[in-house]
N, C-alpha and C positions, 0 to 999 in steps of 0.2 A: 279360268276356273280351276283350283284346284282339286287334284283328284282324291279322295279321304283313304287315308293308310289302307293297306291290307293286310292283314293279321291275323294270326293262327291263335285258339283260344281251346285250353283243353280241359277237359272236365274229368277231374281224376276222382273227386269224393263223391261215394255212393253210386258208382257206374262211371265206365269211361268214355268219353267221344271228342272228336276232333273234329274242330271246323277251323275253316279259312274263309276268309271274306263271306262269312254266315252261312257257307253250304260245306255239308259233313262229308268229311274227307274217311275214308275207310284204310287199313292195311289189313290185310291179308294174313296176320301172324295169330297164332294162338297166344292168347293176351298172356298166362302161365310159362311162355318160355323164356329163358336167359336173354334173346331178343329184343324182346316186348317192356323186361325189366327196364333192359338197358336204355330202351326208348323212354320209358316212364324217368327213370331215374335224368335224362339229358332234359326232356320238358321241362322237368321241375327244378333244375339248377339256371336253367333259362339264361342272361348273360353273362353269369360267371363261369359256364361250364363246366367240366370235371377235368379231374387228370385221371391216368392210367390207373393209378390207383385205386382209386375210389369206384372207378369200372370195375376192378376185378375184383369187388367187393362178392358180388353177383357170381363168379365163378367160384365153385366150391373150391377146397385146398385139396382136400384127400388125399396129403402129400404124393404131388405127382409132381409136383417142382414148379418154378417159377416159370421156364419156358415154355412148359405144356401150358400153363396156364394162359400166358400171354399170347401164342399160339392159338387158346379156346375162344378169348376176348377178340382176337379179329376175324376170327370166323364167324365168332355172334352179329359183328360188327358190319360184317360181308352180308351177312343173310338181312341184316335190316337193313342194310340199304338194297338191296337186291329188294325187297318187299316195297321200300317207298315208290323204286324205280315203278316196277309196278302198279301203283295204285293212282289215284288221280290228285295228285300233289301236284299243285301250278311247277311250272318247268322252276330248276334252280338245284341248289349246289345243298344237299343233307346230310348231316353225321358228318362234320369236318372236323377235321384236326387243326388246330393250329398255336403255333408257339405251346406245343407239350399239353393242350386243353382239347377235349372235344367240347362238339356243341352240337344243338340239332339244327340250327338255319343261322346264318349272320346276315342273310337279304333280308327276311322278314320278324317284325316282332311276333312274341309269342306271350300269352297271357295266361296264368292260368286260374284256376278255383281254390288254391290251396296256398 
């Protein structure tokens, strides 16, 4: 018998919430930080993921330069996964980079409302 997918499904319009396998998954981040964007922002590009770019859409310019910037983008990047680490997200691999793209999960599908 097979086992039926498990899957993260997130409700971004008119309130946010995350579930996985039907029970609501929490993080611990103030939904309003650079963080939380960035998380909103990787859910909803789903398998295409983003580049760097389009990450540090989300970090203001306030000419401080490109380095500081990209500097602020991994430390946004640090503290969201430092928060998943934390939360009750089935074990696995979140906020990955790969070939010049992040993503939020490539174990699990993600679906969302939007």
């Amino acid at each position: 018998m097979e086992q039926p997918c498990r899957t993260f499904y997130a409700r971004l319009l008119g309130g946010y919430s995350l579930t996985f396998d039907r029970q609501e998954v929490q993080l611990d981040i103030n939904q309003k930080s650079k963080a939380m964007q960035i998380f909103f922002m990787l859910v909803k590009a789903g398998k295409g993921g983003l580049s760097r770019e389009e990450l540090l859409r989300v970090i203001p310019d306030k000419n401080e330069g490109k380095k500081r910037r990209d500097t602020n983008l991994r430390q946004q990047i640090h503290l969201l996964r430092r928060a998943v680490e934390r939360s009750d997200f089935p074990p696995g691999e979140y906020i990955v980079l790969q070939k010049k793209r992040y993503y939020f999960s490539l174990q699990y599908p993600m679906e969302t409302d939007t």
